[in-house]
C-alpha positions, 0 to 999 in steps of 0.5 A: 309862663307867659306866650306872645300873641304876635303872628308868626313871620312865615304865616303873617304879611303875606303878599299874593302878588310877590312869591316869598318862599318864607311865607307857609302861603307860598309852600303849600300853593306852590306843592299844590300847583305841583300835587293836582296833576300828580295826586296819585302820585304824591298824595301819601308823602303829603299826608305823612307830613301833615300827620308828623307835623300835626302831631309835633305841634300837639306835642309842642303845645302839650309842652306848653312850648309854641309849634314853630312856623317855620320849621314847618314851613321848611319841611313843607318846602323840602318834601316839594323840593324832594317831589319835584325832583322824583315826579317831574315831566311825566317821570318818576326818578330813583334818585337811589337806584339811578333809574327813571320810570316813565309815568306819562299824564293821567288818561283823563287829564289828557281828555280834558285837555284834548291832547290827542287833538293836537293844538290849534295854534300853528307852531313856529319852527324857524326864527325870522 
């Protein structure tokens, strides 16, 4: 059987500079932008996924067939899609049982940023 050694699409030209949500860049840095101040909260659901498609692309090879990149790509965006809908502004959402629970920000993450200090900028209320 003969294989094609050209790069797949959604993981070759990509362009720091301009986000192309086809590209497995832009999946994993925008989750990751998303994940850090979560980690805690999301940690799990991103290990499963990489452990379900680590092993779906072993079984792909094991086949002699090639992993699809962008399949793998669309679950990396739709678990992003499914996080940012379940732990967005400091809440977690049930989408099924309709409730949301506060979480709030990690007490060190809060320190860091010096949030009990309030800001040093003075903050507009009125328009001129």
């Amino acid at each position: 059987m003969k294989t094609s050694l050209a790069v797949p699409a959604p993981l070759a030209d990509v362009d720091n500079r301009r986000v192309d949500r086809t590209k497995s860049f832009w999946a994993f840095r925008e989750l990751a932008q998303f994940a850090y101040p979560r980690w805690d909260l999301v940690k799990g659901e991103i290990y499963t996924l990489q452990a379900d498609l680590e092993a779906a692309a072993a079984d792909a090879v094991a086949a002699g067939a090639r992993p699809s990149a962008a399949a793998g790509v669309a679950k990396w965006r739709d678990l992003y899609d499914a996080l940012l809908v379940r732990d967005s502004d400091g809440w977690a959402y049930d989408t099924k049982a309709k409730v949301a629970n506060r979480v709030g920000y990690p007490a060190a993450w809060l320190d860091e940023v010096g949030y009990e200090k309030g800001t040093t900028y003075a903050c507009k209320t009125t328009c001129p």
